[in-house]
C-alpha positions as CSV (number, residue, x, y, z in Angstrom):
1,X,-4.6,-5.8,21.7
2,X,-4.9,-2.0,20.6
3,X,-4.2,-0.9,17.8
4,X,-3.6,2.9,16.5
5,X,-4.2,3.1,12.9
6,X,-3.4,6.4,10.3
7,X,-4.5,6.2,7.1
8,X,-7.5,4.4,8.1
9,X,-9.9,5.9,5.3
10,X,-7.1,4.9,2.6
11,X,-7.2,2.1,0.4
12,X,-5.1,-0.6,2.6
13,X,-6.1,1.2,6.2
14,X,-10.0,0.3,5.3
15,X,-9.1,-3.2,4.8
16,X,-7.0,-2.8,7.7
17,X,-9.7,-1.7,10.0
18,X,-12.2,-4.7,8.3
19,X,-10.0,-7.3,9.0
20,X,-8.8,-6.4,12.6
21,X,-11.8,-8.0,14.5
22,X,-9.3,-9.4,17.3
23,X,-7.9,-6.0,18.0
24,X,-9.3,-2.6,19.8
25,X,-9.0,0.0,17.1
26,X,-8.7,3.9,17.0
27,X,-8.4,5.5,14.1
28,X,-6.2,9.0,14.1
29,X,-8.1,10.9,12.1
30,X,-7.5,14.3,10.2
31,X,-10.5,16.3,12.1
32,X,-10.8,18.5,14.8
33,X,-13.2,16.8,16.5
34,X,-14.8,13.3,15.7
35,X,-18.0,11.6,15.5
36,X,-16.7,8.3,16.1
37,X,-16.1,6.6,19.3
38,X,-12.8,4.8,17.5
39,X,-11.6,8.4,16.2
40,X,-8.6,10.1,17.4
41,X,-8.6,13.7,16.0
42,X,-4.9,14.8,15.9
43,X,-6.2,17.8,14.1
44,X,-6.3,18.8,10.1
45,X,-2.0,18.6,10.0
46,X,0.2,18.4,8.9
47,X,1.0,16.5,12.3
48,X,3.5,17.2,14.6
49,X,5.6,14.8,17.1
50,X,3.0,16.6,20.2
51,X,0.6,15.4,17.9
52,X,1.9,11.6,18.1
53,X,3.1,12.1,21.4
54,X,-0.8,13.0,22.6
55,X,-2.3,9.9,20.7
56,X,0.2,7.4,22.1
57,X,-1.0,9.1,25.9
58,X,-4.3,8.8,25.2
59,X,-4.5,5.6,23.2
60,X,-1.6,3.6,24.8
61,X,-1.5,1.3,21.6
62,X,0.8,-1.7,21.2
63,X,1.4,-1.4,17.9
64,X,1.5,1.3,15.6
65,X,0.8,0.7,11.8
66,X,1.0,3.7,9.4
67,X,-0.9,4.2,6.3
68,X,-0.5,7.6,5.8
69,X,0.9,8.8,2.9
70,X,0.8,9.7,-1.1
71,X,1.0,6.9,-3.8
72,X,1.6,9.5,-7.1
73,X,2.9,12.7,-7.4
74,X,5.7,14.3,-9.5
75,X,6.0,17.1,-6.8
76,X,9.2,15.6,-4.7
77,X,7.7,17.8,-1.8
78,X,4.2,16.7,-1.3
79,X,6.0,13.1,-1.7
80,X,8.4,14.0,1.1
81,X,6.2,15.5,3.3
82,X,3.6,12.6,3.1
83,X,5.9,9.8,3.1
84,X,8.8,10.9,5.3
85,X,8.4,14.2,7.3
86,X,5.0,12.4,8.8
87,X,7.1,9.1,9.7
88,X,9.9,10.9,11.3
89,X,7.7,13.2,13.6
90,X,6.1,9.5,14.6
91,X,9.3,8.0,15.1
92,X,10.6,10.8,17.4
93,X,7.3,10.1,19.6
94,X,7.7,6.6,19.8
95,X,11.6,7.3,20.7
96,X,10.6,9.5,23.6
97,X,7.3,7.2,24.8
98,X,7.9,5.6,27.9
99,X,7.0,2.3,27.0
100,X,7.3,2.6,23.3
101,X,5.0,0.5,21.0
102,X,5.8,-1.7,18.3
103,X,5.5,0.5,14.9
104,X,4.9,-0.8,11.3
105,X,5.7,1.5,8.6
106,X,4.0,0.7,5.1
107,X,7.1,0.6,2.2
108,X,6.7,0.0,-1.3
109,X,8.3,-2.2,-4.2
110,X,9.2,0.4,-5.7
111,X,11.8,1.3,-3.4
112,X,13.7,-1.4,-5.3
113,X,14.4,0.2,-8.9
114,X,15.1,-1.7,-11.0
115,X,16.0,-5.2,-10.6
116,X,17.4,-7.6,-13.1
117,X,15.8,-11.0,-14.2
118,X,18.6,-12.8,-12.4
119,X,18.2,-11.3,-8.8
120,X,14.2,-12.3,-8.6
121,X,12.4,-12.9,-6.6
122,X,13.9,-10.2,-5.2
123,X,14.6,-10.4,-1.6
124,X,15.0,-7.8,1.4
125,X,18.8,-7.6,1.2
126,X,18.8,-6.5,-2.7
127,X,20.4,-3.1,-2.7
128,X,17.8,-0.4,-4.0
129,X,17.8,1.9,-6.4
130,X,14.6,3.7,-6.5
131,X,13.9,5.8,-9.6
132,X,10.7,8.3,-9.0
133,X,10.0,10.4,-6.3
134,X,7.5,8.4,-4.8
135,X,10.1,5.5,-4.8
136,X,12.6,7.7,-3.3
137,X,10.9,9.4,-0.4
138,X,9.0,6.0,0.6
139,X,12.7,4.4,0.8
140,X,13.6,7.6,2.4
141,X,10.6,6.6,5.1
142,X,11.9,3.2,5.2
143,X,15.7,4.2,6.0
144,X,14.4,6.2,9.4
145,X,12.6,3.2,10.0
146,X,15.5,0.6,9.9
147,X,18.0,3.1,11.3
148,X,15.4,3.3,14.2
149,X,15.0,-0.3,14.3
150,X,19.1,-0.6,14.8
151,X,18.8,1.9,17.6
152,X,16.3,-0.4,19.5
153,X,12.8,1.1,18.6
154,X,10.6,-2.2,17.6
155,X,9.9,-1.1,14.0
156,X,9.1,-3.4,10.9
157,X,9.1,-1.9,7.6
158,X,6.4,-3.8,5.4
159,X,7.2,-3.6,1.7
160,X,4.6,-4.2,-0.5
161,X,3.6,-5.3,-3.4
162,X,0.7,-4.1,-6.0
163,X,-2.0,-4.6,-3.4
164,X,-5.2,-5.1,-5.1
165,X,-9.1,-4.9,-3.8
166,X,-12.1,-2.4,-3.9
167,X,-10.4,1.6,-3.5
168,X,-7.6,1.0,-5.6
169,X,-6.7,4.9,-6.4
170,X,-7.8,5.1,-9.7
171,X,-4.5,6.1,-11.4
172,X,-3.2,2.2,-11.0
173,X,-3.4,0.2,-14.0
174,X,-5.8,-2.1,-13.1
175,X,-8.7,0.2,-11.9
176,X,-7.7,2.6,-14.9
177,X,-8.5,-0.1,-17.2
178,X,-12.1,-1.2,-15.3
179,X,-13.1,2.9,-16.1
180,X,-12.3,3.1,-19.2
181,X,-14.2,-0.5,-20.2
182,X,-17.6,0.5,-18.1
183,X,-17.0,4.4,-20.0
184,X,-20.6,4.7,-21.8
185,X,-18.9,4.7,-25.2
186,X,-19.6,2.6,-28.2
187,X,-16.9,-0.1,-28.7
188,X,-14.8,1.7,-25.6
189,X,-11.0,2.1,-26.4
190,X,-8.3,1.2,-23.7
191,X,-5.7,3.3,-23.6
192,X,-2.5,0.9,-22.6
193,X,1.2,0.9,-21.6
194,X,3.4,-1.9,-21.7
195,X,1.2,-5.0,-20.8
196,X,3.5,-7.5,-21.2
197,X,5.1,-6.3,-17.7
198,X,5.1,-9.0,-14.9
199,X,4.1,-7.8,-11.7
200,X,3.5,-9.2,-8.3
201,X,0.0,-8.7,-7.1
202,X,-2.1,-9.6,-3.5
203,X,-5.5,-9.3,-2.6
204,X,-5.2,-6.3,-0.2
205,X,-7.6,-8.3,2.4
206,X,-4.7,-10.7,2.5
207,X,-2.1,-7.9,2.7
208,X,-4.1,-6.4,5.8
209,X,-4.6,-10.3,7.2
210,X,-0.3,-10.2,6.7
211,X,0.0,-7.0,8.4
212,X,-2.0,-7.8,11.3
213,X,-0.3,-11.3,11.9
214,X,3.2,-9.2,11.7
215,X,1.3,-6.9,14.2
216,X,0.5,-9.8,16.5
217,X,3.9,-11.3,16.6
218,X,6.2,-10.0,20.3
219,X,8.8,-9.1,18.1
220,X,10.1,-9.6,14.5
221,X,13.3,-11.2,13.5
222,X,14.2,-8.9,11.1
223,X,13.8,-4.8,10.5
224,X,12.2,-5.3,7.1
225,X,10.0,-8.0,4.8
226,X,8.2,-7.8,2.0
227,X,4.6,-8.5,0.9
228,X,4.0,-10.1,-1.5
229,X,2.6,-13.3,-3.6
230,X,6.0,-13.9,-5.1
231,X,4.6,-15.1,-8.0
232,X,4.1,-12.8,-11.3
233,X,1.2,-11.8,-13.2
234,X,1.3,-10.1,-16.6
235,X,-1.0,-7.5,-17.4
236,X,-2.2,-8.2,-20.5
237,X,-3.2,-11.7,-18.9
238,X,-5.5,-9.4,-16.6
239,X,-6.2,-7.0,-19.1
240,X,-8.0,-10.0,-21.2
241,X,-9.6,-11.3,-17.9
242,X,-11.4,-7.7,-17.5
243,X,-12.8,-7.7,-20.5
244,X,-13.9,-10.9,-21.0
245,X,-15.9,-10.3,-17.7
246,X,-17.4,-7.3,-18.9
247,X,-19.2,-8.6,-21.6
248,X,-17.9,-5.5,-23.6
249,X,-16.7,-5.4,-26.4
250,X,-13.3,-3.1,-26.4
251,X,-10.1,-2.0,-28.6
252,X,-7.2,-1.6,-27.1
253,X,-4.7,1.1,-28.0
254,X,-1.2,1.5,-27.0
255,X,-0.2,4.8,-26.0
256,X,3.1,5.7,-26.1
257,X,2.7,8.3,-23.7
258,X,1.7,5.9,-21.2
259,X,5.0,3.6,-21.9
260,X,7.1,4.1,-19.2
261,X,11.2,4.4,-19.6
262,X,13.0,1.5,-18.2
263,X,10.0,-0.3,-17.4
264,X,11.0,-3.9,-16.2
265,X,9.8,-7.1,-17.4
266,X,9.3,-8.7,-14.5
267,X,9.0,-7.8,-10.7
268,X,8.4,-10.3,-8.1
269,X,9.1,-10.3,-4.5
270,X,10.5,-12.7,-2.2
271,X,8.6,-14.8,0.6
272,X,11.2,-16.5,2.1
273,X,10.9,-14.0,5.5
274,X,7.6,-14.9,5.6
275,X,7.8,-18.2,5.7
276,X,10.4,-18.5,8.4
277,X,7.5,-17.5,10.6
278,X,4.6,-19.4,8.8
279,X,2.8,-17.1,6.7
280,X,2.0,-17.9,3.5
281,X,0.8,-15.4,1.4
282,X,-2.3,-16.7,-0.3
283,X,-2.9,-16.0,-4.6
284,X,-4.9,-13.5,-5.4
285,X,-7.7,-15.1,-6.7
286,X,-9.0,-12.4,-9.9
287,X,-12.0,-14.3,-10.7
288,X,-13.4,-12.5,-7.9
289,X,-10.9,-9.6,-7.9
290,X,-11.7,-8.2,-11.4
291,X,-15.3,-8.2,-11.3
292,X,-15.2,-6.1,-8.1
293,X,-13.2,-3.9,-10.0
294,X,-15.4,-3.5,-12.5
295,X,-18.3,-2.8,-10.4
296,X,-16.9,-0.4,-8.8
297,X,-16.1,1.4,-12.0
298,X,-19.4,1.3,-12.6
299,X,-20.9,2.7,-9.8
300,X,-18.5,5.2,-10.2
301,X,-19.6,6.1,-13.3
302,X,-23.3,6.4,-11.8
303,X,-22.2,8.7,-9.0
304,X,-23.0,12.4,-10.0
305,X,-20.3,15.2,-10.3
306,X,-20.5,16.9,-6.9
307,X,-19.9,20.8,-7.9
């Protein structure tokens, strides 16, 4: 089956690309000419609908899965831009293609807001409420997507859930914590938020192996799912399992800049969609998990400053 990727040389579209050995593969690329035979160059953006329109002529893809976008910023534009304006010019290609392909738009969790204890796992019809910009223009992304999905365009929206793996951007907790316990300070200190939060975590190699079974499928039953392990892990639990594998001996210091207003308890997802079609989401498994992160902390400490 082919497959047109964007986002490819993010965080989840790497693991996409590793883990889609059954598929044909091109990556649309922000270049203006490639040195890959799997490349697409679509040009340095931002992209336009001719832009999507010309890959899906020249690629002729079956489905469609989009990783472009920002995961942090407090400027609403760059969010909007990113996360919206790029899925709507794709949307208007598919609309217009011929034979349009299926398309699967990456959402996020935090679309959601904030749920109570009593509505978790939280499921795909929970009414959301999303509180940062991020959260608001990737729900904004996801509303084109299921009013396109109503309209008869074979869309999913994919929801997910803490993904976590090797390229985590650094500004997640997890990988912020692995820097600052391989830092080459003395007794390093941890700078924390709230780690008694509960969150819902996946190995992303099983978010991508998810993804591409979605991908696979002739159509879905539904416009929208989530990703998830729908189980909760609290970070301090973690937060003691990296440091116990580091050897290191650390102190950790809460900083109250880092505490975050309204900041649930709990978050956990739902995998009852899922399961109606027979995929289980499997645990992420942090003995293995954590250590990568580590190590990649560490060889990140080792690279030298390009200037």
């Amino acid at each position: 089956m082919r497959l047109l990727l964007t986002g490819a040389t993010g965080f989840l579209g790497q693991h996409i690309v590793s883990a889609a050995t059954n598929w044909t593969v091109t990556r649309a690329v922000r270049a203006v000419t490639t040195a890959r035979a799997d490349d697409l160059a679509l040009g340095l953006g931002p992209w336009t609908r001719e832009d999507f329109t010309r890959a899906l002529a020249e690629v002729r893809p079956e489905v469609v899965i989009h990783c472009v976008g920002v995961t942090h910023s407090v400027d609403a534009g760059v969010c909007f831009d990113a996360n919206v304006r790029l899925a709507a010019e794709l949307l208007d290609a598919v609309a217009a293609a011929s034979n349009p392909p299926r398309v699967i738009l990456i959402g996020s969790a935090a679309e959601y807001g904030i749920v109570p204890t009593d509505a978790q796992p939280v499921s795909e019809t929970y009414l959301c409420s999303p509180q940062t910009n991020y959260a608001i223009s990737k729900y904004a992304q996801s509303l084109l997507g299921l009013a396109a999905a109503k309209n008869g365009l074979p869309v999913l929206v994919a929801r997910l859930f803490n993904p976590v793996g090797v390229g985590m951007p650094t500004h997640l907790a997890l990988p912020s914590f692995a820097r600052q316990i391989v830092s080459s300070e003395q007794n390093p200190i941890v700078r924390v938020g709230n780690l008694t939060a509960e969150r819902d975590f996946l190995d992303v190699k099983e978010v991508a192996r998810l993804l591409l079974s979605l991908a696979a499928l002739p159509r879905c039953p539904w416009p929208l799912v989530n990703i998830c392990s729908g189980r909760g892990y609290r970070l301090s639990d973690l937060l003691d399992d990296l440091i116990a594998a580091s050897g290191v001996p650390v102190r950790i210091l809460a900083e109250p800049s880092l505490m975050r207003p309204n900041d649930m308890a709990l978050l956990v997802g739902s995998t009852k969609r899922l399961a109606s079609i027979g995929l289980t989401p499997e645990a992420p498994d942090f003995a293995i998990l954590l250590p990568q992160l580590l190590a990649e902390a560490q060889n990140g400490m080792r690279t030298p400053e390009v200037r």
